[in-house]
PDB file as gemmi writes it, atoms N, CA and C in Angstrom:
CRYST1    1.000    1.000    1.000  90.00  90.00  90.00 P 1                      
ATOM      1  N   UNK A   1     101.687 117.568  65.420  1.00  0.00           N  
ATOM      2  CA  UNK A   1     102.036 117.228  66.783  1.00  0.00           C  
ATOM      3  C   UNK A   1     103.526 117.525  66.963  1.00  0.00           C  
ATOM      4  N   UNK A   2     103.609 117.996  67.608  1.00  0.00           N  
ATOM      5  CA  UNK A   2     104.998 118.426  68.513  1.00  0.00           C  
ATOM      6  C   UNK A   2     106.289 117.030  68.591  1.00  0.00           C  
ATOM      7  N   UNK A   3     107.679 117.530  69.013  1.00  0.00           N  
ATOM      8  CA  UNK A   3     108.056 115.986  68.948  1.00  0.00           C  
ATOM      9  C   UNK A   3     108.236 115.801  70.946  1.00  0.00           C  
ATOM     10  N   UNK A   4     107.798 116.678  71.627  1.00  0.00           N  
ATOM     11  CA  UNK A   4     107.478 116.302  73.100  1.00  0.00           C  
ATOM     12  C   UNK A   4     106.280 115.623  73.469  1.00  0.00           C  
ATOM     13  N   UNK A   5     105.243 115.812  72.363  1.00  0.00           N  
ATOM     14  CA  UNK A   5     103.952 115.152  72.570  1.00  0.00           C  
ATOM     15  C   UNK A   5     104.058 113.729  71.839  1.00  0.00           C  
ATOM     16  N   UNK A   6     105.167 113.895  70.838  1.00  0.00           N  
ATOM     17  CA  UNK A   6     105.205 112.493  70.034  1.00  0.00           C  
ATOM     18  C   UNK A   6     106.113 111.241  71.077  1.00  0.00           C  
ATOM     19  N   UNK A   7     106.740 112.060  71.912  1.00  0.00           N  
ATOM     20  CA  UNK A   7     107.494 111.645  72.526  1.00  0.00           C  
ATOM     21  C   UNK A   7     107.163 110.866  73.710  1.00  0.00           C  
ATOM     22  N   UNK A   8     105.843 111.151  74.137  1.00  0.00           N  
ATOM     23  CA  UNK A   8     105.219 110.853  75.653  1.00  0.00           C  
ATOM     24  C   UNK A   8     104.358 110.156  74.767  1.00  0.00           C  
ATOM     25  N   UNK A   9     103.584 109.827  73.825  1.00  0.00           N  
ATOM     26  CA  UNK A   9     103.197 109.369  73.289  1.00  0.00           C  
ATOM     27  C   UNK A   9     103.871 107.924  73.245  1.00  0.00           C  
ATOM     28  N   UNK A  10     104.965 108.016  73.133  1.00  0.00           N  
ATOM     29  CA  UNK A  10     105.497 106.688  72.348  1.00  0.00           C  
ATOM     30  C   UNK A  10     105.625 105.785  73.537  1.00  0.00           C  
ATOM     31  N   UNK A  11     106.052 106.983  74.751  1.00  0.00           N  
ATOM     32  CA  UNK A  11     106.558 106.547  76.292  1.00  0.00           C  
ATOM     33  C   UNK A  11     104.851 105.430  76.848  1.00  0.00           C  
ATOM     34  N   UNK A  12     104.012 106.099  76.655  1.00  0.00           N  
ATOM     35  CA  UNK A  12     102.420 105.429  76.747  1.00  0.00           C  
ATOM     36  C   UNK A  12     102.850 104.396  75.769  1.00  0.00           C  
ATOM     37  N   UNK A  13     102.577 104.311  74.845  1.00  0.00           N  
ATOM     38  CA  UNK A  13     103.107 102.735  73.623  1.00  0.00           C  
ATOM     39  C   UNK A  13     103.964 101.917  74.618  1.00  0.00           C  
ATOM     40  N   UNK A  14     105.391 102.398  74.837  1.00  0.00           N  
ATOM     41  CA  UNK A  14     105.930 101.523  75.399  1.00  0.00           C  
ATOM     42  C   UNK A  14     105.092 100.715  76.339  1.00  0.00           C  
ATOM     43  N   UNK A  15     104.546 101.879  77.606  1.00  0.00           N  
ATOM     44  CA  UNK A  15     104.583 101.007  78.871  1.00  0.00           C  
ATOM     45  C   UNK A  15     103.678  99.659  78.189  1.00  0.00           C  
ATOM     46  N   UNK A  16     102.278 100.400  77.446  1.00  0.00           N  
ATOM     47  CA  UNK A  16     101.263  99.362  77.139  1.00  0.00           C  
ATOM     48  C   UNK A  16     101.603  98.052  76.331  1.00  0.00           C  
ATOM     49  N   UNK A  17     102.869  98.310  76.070  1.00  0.00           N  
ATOM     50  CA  UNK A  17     104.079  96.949  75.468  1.00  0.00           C  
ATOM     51  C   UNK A  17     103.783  96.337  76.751  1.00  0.00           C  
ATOM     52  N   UNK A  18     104.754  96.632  77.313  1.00  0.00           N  
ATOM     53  CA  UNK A  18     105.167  95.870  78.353  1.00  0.00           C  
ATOM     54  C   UNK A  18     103.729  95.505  79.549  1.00  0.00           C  
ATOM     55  N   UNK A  19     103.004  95.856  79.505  1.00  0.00           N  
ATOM     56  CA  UNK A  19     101.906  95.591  80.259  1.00  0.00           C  
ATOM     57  C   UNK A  19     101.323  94.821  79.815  1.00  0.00           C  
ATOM     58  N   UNK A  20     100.963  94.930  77.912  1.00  0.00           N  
ATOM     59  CA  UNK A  20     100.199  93.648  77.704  1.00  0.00           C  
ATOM     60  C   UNK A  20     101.049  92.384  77.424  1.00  0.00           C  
ATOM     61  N   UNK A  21     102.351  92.339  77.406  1.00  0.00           N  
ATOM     62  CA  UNK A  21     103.545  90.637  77.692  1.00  0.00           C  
ATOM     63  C   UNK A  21     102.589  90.451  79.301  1.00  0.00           C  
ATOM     64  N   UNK A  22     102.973  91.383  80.298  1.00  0.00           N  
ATOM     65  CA  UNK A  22     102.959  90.633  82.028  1.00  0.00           C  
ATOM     66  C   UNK A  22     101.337  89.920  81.532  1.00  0.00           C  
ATOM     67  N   UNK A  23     100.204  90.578  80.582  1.00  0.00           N  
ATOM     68  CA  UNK A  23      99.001  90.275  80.665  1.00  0.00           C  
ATOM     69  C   UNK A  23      98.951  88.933  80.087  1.00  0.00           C  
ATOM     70  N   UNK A  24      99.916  88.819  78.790  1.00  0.00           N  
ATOM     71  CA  UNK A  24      99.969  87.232  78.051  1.00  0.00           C  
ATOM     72  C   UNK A  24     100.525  86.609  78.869  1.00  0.00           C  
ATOM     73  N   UNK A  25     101.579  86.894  80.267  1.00  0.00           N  
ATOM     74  CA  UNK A  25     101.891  86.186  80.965  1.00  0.00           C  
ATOM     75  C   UNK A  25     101.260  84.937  81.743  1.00  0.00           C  
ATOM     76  N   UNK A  26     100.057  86.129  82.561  1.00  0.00           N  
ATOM     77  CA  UNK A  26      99.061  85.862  83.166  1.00  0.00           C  
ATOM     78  C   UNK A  26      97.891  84.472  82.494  1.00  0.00           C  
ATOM     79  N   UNK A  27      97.530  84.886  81.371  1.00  0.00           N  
ATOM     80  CA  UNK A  27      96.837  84.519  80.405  1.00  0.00           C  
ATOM     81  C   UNK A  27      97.266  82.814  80.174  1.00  0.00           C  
ATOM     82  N   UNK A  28      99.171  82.629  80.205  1.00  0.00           N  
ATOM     83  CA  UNK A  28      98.883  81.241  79.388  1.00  0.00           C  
ATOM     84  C   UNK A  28      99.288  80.829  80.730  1.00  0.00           C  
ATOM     85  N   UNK A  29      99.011  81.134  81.845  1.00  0.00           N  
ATOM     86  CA  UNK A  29      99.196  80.574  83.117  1.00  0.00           C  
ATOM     87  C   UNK A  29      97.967  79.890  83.456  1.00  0.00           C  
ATOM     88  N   UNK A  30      96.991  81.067  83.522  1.00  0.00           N  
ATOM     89  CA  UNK A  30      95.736  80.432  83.729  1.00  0.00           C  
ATOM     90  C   UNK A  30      95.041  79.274  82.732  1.00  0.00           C  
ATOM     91  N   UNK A  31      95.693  79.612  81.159  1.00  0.00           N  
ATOM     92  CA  UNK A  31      95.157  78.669  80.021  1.00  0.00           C  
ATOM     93  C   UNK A  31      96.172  77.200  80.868  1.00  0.00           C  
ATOM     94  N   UNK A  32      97.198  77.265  81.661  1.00  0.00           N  
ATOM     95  CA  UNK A  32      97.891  76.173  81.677  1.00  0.00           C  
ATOM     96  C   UNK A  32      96.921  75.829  82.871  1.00  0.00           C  
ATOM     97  N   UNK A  33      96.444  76.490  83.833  1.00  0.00           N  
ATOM     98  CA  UNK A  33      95.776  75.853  85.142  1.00  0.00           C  
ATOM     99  C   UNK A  33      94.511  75.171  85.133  1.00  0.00           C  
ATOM    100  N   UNK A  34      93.778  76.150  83.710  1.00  0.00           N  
ATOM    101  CA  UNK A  34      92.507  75.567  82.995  1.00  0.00           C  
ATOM    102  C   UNK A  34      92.761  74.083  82.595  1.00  0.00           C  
ATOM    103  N   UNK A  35      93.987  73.728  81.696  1.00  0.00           N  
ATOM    104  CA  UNK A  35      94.020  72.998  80.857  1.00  0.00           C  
ATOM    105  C   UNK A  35      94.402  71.145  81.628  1.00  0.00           C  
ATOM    106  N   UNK A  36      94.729  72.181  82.578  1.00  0.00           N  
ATOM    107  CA  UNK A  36      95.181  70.672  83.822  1.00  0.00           C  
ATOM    108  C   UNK A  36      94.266  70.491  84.913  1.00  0.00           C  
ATOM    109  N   UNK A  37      93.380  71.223  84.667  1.00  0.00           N  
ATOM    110  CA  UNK A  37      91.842  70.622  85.715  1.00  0.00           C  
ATOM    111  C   UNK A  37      91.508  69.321  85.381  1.00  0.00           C  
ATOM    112  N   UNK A  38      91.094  68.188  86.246  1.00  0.00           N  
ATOM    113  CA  UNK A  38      90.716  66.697  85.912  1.00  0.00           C  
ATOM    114  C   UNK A  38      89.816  66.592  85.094  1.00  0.00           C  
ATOM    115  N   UNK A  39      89.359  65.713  84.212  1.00  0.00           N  
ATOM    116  CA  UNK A  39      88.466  65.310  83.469  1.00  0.00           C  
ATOM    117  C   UNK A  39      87.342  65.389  84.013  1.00  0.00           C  
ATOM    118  N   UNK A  40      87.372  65.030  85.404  1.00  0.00           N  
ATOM    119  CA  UNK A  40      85.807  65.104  85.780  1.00  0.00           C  
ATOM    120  C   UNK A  40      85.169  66.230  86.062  1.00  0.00           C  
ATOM    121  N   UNK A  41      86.155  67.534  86.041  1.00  0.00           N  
ATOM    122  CA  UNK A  41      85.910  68.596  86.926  1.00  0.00           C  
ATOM    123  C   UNK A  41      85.626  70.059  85.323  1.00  0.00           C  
ATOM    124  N   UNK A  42      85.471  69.035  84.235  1.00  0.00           N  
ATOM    125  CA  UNK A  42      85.759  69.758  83.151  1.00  0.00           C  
ATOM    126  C   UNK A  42      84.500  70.941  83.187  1.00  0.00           C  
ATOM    127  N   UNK A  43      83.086  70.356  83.534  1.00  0.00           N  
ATOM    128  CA  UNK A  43      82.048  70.772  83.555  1.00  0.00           C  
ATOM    129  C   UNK A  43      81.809  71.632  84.551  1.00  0.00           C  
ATOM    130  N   UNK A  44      82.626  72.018  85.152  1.00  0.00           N  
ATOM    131  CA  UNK A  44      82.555  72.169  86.716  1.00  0.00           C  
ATOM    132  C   UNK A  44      83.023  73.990  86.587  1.00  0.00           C  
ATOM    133  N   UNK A  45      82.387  74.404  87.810  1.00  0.00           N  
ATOM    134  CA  UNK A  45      82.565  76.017  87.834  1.00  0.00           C  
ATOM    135  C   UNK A  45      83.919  76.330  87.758  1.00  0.00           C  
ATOM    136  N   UNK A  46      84.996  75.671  88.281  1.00  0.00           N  
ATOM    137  CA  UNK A  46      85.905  75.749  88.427  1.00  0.00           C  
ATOM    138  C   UNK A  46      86.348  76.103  87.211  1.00  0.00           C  
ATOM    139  N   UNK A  47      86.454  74.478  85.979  1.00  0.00           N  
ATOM    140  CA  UNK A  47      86.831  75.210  84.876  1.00  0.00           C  
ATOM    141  C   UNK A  47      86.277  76.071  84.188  1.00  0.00           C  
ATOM    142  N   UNK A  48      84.501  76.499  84.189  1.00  0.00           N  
ATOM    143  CA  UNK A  48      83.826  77.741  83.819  1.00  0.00           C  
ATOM    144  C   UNK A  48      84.568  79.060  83.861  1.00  0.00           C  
ATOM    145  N   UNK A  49      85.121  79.499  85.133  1.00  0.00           N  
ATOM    146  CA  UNK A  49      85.675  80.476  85.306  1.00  0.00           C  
ATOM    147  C   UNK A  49      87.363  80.871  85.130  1.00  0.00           C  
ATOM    148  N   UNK A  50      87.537  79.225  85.146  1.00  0.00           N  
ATOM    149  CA  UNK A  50      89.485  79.918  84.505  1.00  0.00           C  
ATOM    150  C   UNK A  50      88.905  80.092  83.165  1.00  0.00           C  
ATOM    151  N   UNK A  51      88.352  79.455  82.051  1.00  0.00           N  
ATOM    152  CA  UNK A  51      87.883  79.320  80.798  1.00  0.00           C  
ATOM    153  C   UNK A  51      87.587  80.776  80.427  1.00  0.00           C  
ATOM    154  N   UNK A  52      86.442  81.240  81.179  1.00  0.00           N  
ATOM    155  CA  UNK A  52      86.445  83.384  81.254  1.00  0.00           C  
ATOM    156  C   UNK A  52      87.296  83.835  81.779  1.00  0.00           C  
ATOM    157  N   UNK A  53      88.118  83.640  82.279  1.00  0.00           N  
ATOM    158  CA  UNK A  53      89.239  84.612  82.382  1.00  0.00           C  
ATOM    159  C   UNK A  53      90.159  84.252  81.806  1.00  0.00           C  
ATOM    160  N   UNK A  54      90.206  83.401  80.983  1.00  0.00           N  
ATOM    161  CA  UNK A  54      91.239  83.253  79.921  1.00  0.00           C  
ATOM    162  C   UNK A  54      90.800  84.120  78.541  1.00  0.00           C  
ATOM    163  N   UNK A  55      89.560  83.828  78.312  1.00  0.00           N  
ATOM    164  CA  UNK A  55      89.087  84.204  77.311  1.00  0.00           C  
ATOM    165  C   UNK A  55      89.033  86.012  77.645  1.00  0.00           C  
ATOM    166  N   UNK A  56      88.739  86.414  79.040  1.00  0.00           N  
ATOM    167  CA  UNK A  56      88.528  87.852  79.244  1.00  0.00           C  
ATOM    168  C   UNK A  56      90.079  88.838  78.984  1.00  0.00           C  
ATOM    169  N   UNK A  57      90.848  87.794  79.468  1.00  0.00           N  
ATOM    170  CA  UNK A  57      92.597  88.258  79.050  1.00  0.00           C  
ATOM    171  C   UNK A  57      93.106  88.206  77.676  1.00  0.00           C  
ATOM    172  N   UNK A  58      92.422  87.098  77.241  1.00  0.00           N  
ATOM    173  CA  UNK A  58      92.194  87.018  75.494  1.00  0.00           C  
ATOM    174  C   UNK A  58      92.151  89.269  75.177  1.00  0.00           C  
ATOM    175  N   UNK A  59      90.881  89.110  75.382  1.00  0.00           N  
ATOM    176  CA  UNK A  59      89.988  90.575  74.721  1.00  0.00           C  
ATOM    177  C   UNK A  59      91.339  91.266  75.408  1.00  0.00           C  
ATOM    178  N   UNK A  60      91.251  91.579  76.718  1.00  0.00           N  
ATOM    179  CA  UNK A  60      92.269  92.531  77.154  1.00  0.00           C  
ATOM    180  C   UNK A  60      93.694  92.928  76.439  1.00  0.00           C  
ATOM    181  N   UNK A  61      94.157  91.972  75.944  1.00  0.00           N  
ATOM    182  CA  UNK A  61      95.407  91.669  75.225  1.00  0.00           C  
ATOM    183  C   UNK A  61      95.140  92.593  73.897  1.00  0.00           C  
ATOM    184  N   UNK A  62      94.177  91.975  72.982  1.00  0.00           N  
ATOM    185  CA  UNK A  62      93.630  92.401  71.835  1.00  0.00           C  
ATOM    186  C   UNK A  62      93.592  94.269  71.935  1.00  0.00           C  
ATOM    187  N   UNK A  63      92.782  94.709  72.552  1.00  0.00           N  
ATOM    188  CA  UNK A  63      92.518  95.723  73.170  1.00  0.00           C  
ATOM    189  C   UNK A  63      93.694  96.723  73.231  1.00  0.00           C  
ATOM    190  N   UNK A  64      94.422  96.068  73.699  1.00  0.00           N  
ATOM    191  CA  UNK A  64      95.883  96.732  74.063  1.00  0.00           C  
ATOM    192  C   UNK A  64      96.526  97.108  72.621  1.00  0.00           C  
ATOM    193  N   UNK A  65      96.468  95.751  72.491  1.00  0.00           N  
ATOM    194  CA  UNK A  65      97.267  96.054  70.799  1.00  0.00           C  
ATOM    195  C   UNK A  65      96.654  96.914  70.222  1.00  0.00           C  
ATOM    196  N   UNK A  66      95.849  97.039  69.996  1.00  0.00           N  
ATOM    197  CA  UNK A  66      94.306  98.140  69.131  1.00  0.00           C  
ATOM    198  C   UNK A  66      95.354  99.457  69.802  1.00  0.00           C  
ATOM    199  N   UNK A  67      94.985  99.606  71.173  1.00  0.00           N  
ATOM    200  CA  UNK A  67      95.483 100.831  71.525  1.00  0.00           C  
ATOM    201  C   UNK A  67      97.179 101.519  71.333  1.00  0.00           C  
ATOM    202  N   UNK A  68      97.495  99.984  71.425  1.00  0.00           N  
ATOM    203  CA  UNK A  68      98.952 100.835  70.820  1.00  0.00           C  
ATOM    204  C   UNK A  68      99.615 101.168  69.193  1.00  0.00           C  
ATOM    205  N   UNK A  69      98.409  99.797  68.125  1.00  0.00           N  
ATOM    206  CA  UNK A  69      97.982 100.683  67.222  1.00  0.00           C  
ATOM    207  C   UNK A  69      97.920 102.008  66.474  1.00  0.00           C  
ATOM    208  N   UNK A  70      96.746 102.783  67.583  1.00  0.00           N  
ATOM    209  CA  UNK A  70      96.422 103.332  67.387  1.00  0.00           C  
ATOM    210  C   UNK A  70      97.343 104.829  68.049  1.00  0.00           C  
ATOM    211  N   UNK A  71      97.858 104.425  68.945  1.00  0.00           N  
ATOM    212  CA  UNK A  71      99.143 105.489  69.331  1.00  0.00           C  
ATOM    213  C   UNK A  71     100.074 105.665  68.177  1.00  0.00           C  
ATOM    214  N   UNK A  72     100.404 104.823  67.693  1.00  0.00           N  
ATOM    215  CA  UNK A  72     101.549 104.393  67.045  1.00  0.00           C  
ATOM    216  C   UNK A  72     101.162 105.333  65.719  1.00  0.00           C  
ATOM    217  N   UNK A  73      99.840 105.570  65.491  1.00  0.00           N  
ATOM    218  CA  UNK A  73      99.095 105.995  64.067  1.00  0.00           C  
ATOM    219  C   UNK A  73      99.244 107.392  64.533  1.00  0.00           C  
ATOM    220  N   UNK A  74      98.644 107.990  65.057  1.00  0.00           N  
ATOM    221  CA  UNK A  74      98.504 109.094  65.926  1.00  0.00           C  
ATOM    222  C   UNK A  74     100.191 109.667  65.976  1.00  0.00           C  
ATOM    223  N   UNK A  75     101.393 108.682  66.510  1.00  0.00           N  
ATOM    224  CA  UNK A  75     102.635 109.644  66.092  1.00  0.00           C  
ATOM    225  C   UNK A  75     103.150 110.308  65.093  1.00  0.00           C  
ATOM    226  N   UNK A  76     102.614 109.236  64.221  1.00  0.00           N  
ATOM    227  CA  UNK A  76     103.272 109.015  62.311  1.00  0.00           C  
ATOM    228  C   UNK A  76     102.722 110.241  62.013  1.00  0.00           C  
ATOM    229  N   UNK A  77     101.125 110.367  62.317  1.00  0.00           N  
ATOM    230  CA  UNK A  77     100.331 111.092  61.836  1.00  0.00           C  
ATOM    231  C   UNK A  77     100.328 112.815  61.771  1.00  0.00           C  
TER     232      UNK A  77                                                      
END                                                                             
């Protein structure tokens, strides 16, 4: 690989840095909005669905890392 292709390469790594922080951002916001729903409301759709989208930002996060990983392998390489 070239060092212009290694180069735009890394530029993709970066952004997906910085995209998956705003995503953990997101993530312990909603884990904080989940986590302060009332006791009674625990069972309740409400917390059903912050609960998956905490958990869905979970994977997303993961994902990211994998992919920048795998950029990161791909430069060396």
């Amino acid at each position: 690989m070239n060092r212009e292709r290694r180069k735009k390469l890394q530029s993709i790594a970066d952004q997906l840095g910085e995209l998956k922080e705003s995503l953990e951002e997101l993530q312990e916001e909603e884990a904080e909005n989940r986590d302060n729903i009332p006791e009674n409301l625990m069972n309740s759709g409400l917390y059903e669905r912050a609960d998956e989208a905490v958990s869905k930002m979970e994977d997303a996060v993961f994902y990211i890392e994998d992919a920048i990983s795998n950029i990161e392998s791909a430069i060396e390489g």
